[in-house]
N, C-alpha and C positions, 0 to 999 in steps of 0.2 A: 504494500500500500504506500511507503514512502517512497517511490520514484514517482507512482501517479501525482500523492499531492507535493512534489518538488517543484513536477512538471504545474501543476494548476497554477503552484506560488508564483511561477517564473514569469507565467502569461499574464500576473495582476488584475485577475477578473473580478468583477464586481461582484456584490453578497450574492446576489441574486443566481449568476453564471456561475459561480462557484457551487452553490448549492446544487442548481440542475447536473453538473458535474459528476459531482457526489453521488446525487440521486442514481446516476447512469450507471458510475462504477460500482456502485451498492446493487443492486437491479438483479444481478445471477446471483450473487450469493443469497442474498433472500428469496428470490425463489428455488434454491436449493434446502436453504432452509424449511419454507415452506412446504418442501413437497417432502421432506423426511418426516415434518410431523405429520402430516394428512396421511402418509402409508401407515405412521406407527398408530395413530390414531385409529385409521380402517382397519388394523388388525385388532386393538383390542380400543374399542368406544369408553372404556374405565381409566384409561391410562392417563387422564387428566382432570384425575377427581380425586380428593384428600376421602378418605376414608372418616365415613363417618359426617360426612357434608355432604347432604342431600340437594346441593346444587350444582353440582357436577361441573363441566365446564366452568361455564360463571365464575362459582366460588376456587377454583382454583387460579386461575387469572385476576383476579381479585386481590386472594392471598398473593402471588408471586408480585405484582404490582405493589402491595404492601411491603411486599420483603425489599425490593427492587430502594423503593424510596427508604426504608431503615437503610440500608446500605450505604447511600446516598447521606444519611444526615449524619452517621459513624463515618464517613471519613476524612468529617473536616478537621477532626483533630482536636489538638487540646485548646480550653479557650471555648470551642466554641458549641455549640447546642450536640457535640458526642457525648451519648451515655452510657456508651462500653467500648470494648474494645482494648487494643496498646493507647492510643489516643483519648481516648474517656475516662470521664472522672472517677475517680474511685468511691 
């Protein structure tokens, strides 16, 4: 990934063209992504549901989005709103 955006920095594109850029070179591997889970999915319909949560899909995407944003606020480190962690307050 670092040659493509060496090469983006070098052209000085605006937010906007950089982003569509992005968009481009992102574009196969998310649909690679995407199509791994929709096989893993087709084979087993449960394989994205926490046991015990009877909202299956939803509630697991839900939770990972939860998880995703805890992630997110643990790693700003010490000082600031982390509450575990090496960086959070004790």
């Amino acid at each position: 990934m670092f040659p493509f955006l060496d090469h983006v920095i070098a052209i000085n594109p605006s937010p906007r063209q950089f982003a569509e850029s992005l968009a481009v070179f992102l574009e196969p591997f998310f649909d690679g992504l995407y199509q791994i889970l929709m096989d893993q999915f087709a084979e087993n319909p449960d394989i994205f549901s926490l046991p015990g949560d009877e909202t299956g899909a939803v509630g697991f995407g839900e939770k990972w989005m939860r998880s995703m944003e805890e992630l997110t606020k643990g790693s700003r480190g010490v000082g600031e709103d982390a509450d575990d962690g090496p960086g959070g307050s004790v």
